[in-house]
C-alpha positions as CSV (number, residue, x, y, z in Angstrom):
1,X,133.2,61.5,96.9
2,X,130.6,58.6,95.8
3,X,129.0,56.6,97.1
4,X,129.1,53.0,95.0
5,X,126.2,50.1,95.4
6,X,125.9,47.0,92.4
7,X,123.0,48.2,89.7
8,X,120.5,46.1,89.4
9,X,118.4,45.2,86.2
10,X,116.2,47.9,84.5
11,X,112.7,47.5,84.5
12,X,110.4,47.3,81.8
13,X,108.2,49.9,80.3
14,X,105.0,47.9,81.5
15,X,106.0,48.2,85.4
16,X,105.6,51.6,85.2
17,X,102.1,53.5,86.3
18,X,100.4,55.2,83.8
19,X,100.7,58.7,85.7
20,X,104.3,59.3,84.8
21,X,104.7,62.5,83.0
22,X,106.0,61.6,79.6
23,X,109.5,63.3,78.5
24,X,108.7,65.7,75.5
25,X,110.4,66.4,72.4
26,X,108.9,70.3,72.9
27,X,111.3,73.1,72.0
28,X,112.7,75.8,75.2
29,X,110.3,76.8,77.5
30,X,109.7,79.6,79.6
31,X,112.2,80.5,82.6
32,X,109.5,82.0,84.9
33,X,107.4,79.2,85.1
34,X,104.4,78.9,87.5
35,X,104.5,76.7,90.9
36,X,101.2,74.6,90.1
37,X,101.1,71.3,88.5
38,X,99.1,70.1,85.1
39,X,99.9,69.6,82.0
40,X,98.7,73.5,81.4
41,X,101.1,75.2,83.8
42,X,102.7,78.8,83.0
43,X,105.9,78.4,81.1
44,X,105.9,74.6,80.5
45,X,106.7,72.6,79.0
46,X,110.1,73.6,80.2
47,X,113.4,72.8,78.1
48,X,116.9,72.5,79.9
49,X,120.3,72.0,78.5
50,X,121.6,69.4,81.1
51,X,125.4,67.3,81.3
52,X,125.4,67.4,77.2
53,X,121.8,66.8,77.0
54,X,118.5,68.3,76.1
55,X,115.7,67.7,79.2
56,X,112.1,68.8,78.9
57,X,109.7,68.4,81.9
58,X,106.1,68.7,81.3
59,X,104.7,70.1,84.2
60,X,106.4,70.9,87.3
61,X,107.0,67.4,89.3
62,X,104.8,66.0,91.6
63,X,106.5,62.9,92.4
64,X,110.5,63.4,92.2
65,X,113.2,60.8,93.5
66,X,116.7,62.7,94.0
67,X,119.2,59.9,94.3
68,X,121.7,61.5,96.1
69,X,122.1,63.8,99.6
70,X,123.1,67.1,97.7
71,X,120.4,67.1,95.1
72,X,117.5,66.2,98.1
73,X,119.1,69.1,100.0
74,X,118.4,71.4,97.4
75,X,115.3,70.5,96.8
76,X,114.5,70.7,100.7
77,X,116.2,74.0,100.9
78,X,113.8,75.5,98.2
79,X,110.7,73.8,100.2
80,X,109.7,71.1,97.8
81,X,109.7,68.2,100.8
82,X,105.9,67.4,99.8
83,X,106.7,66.5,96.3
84,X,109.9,64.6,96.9
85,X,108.1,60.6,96.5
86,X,111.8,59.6,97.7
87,X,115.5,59.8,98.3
88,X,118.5,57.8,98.6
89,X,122.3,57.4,98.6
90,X,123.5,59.5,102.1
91,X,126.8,60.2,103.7
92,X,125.8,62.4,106.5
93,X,122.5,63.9,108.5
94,X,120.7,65.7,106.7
95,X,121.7,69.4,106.9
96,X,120.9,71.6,110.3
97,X,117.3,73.3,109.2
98,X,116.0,70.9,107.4
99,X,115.1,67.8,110.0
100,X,111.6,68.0,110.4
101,X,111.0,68.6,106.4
102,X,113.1,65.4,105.3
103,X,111.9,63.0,108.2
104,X,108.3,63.4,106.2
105,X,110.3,61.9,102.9
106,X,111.5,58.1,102.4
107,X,114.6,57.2,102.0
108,X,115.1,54.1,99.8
109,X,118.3,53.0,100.7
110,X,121.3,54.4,102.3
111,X,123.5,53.8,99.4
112,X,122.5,54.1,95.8
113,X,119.5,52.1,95.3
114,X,118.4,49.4,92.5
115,X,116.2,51.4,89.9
116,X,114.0,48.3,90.6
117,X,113.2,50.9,94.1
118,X,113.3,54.0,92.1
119,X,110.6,52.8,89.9
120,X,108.5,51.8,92.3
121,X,107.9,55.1,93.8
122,X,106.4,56.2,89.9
123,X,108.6,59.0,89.7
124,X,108.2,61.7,87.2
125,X,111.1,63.8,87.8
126,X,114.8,62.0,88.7
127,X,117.9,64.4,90.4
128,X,121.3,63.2,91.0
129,X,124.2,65.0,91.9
130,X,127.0,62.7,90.2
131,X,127.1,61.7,86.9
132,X,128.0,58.7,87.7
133,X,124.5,57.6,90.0
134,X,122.9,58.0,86.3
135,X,125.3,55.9,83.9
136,X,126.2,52.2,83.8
137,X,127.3,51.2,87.0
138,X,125.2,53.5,88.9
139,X,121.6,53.4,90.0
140,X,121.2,52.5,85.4
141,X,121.7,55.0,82.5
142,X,119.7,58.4,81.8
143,X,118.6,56.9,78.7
144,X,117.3,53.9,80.1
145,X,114.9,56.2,82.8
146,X,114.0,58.7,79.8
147,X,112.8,55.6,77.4
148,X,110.5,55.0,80.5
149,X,109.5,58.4,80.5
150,X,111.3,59.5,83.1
151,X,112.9,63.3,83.0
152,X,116.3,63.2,84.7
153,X,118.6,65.9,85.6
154,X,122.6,65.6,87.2
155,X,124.1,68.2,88.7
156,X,125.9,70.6,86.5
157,X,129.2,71.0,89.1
158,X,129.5,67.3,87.9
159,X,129.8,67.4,83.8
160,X,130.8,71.2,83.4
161,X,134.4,71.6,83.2
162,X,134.7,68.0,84.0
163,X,136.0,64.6,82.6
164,X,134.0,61.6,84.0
165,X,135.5,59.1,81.2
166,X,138.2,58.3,82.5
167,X,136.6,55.9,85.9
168,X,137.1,56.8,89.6
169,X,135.6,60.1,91.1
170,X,136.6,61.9,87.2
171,X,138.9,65.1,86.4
172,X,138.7,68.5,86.7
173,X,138.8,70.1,83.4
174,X,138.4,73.7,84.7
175,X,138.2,74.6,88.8
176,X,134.6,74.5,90.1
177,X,133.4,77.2,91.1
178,X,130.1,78.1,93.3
179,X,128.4,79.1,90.1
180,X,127.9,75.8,88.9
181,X,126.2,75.4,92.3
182,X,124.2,78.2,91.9
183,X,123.2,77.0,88.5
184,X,121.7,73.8,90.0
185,X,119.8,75.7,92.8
186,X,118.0,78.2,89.7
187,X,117.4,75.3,87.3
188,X,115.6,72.7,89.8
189,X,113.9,75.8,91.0
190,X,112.5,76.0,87.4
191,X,112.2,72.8,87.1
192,X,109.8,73.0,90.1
193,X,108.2,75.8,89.0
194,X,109.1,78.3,91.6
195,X,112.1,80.3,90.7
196,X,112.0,83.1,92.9
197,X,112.9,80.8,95.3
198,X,116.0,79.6,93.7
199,X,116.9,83.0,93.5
200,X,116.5,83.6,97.2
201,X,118.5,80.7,98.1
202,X,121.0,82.0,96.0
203,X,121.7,85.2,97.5
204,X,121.4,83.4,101.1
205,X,124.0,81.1,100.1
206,X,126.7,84.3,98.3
207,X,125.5,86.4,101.5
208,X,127.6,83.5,103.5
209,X,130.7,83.2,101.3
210,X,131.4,87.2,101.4
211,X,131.1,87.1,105.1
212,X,133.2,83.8,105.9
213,X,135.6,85.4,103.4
214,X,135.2,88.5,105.0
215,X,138.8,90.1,105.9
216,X,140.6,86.7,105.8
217,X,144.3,85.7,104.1
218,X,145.2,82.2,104.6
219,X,148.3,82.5,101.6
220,X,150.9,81.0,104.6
221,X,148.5,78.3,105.3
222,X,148.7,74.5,103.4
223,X,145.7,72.3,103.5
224,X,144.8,68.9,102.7
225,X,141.5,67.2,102.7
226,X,140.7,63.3,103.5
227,X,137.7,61.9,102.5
228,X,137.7,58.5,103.1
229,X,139.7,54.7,103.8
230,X,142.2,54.9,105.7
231,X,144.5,51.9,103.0
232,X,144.2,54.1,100.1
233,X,143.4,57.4,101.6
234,X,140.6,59.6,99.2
235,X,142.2,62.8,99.1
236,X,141.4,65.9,97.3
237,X,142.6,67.3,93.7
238,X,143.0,70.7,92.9
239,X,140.3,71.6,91.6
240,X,136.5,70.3,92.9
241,X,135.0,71.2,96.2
242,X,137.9,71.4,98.4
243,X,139.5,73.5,95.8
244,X,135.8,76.6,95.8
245,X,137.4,76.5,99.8
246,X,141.2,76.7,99.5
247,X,141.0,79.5,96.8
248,X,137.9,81.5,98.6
249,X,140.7,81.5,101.0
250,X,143.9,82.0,99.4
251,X,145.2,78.8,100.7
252,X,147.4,76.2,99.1
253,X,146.1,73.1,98.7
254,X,149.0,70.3,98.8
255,X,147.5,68.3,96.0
256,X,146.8,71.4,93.7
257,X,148.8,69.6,91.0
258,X,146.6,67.0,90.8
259,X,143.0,67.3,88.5
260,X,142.2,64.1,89.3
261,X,138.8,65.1,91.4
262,X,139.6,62.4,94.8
263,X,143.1,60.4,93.7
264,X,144.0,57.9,96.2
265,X,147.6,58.8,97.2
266,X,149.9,57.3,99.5
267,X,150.5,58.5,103.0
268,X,154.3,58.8,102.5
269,X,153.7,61.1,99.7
270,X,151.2,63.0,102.3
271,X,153.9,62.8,105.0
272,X,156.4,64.0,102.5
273,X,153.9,67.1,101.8
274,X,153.4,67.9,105.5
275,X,150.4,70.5,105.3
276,X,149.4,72.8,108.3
277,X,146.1,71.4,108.8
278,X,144.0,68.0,107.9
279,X,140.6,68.8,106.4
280,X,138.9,65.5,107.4
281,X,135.3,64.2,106.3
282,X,133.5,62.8,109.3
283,X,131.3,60.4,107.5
284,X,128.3,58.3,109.3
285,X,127.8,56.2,106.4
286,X,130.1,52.5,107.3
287,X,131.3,52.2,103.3
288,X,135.4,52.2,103.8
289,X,137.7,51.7,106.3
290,X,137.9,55.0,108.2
291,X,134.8,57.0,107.5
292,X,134.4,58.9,110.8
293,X,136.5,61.9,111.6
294,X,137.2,59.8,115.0
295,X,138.4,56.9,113.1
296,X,140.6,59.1,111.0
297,X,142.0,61.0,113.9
298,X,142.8,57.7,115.8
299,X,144.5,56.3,112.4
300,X,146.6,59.4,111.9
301,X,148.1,59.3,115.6
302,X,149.1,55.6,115.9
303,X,150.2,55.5,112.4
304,X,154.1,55.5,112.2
305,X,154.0,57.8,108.8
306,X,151.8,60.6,109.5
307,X,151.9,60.8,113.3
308,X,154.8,63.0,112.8
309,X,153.6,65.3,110.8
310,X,153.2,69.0,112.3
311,X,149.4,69.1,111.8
312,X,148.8,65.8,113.6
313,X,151.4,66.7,116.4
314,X,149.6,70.0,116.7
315,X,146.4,68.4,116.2
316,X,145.1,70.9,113.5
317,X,142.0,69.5,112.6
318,X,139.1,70.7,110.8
319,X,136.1,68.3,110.7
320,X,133.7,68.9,108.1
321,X,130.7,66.4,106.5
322,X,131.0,65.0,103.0
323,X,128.3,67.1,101.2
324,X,130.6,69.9,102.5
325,X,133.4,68.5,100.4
326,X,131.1,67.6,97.7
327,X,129.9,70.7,95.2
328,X,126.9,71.1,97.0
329,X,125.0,74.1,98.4
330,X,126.8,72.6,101.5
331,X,130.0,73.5,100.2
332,X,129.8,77.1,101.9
333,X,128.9,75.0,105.4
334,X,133.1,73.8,104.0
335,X,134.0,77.3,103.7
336,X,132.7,78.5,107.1
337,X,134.5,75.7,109.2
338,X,137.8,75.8,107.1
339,X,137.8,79.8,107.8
340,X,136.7,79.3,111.4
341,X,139.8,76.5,111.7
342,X,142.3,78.8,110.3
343,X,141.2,81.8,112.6
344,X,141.6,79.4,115.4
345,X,144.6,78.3,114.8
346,X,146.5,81.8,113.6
347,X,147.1,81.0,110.4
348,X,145.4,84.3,108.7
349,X,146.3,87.1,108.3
């Protein structure tokens, strides 16, 4: 679920500093590129097919902004923190590990920010993990940043298998699956210049799935996930985030005939579904009406619709953040608490 903040103007070529690395025109580079920086680095410049595009990077980035939590988590994860200039658009705290490395990197703004504020940190390397922080509407196009010189990169669980045309959150084309994920973690640790530890992260992060998944059946169990606003409830399509946890599991998702990626749906139709157990984001950001899991919770028990239903009347919730229902690495943080919930409340096998 996004995050949505009013774009502001694009800056002109002449407010940038003359250190930005320059986008190339260079043909496919090396995929064991070195760690150091310089135009001269091992295996650059380095060639990415990214979201429809073709994105070379010169030298490994000294100075990235990553626009939005999953992409800065990534990053953090793979121990770039000192080359991160700055970060912005957030829905929860950062991820358990990884305090002390983001407190040393600024955060612009909570929500997307202007690209007035990107600019300013003279970034040669931009990350985002929704296509739609990078188009009109958002923080300002790709093209506009790569006129400036700017490489940018979205995250591939975002455009692969995916329709953003259409407006709202988009449509799932094909489900997600972790791979795409995976895919992000290898090619920004390219990017970087230090793949083998993309490849470590990887394996830390399938190490966790095969466990959570370890043993369990959850085919007699229903789930639904609530992202956010309590009016016009976001709640989860078949087929993004939510959907990598429901199938790890062999759940049912109630919405699975849905592609739409978060459709707002009414809570009669939710009532009328009834599922086992509420999958709720507990959001810190203050965006919408209902973000906290303790907002939600008090909404779905004085509410005349849904306080009947058997998972609030049992209270069978499972809170999770919102990078764990985005297609993030955090994602498999989803999968561990959804398991954990359904163990708890003997509905696996």
């Amino acid at each position: 679920m996004l995050s949505k903040a009013t774009p502001a103007p694009i800056r002109t070529a002449a407010l940038l500093a003359a250190g930005l690395v320059l986008l190339t025109a260079c043909g496919g580079g090396s995929t064991t590129p070195s760690a150091g920086g310089g135009d001269k680095a091992d295996g650059f410049p380095l060639t990415l097919k990214n979201c429809g595009r073709s994105v070379t990077v010169k030298a490994p980035p000294q100075r990235a902004v990553s626009v939005d939590q999953g992409s800065t988590e990534i990053l953090l994860s793979l121990g770039l923190a000192d080359r991160i200039a700055a970060t912005a658009t957030w829905s929860d705290p950062v991820m358990k590990g990884l305090e002390k490395a983001n407190a040393g990197v600024e955060r612009i703004s909570d929500n997307r920010p202007s690209s007035e504020k990107v600019l300013d940190k003279e970034p040669d390397f931009l990350s985002a993990s929704f296509a739609s922080t990078l188009a009109k509407g958002g923080v300002a196009p790709r093209e506009q940043f790569e006129k400036l010189g700017v490489p940018t990169y979205i995250s591939p669980a975002d455009c692969v298998g995916k329709d953003n045309s259409g407006g709202g959150d988009g449509a799932r084309t094909e489900p997600l699956t972790m791979d795409s994920v995976y895919t992000e973690v290898r090619e920004l640790a390219q990017v970087f210049g230090v793949p083998e530890r993309g490849d470590a992260l990887v394996e830390k992060l399938r190490a966790r799935v095969a466990k959570a998944t370890d043993g369990i059946d959850a085919s007699n169990a229903s789930l639904l996930y609530w992202f956010s606003d309590s009016k016009a409830p976001y709640l989860a399509g078949c087929c993004g985030a939510p959907g990598v946890i429901t199938r790890e599991l062999g759940a049912k998702n109630v919405f699975d005939d849905t592609h739409d990626e978060w459709p707002q749906i009414s809570w009669e139709t939710v009532a009328d579904r009834n599922p086992d157990v509420l999958v709720i984001g507990d959001l810190s950001r203050t965006m919408q009406t209902a973000e906290s899991a303790e907002k939600k919770i008090e909404f779905l028990e004085s509410n005349p619709v849904t306080k009947t239903m058997d998972a609030v009347k049992n209270r069978r919730y499972v809170l999770l953040s919102g990078q764990a229902m985005n297609p993030t690495i955090r994602t498999v943080e989803g999968l561990e608490r959804v398991a954990a919930g359904l163990r708890d409340f003997g509905l696996t096998g």
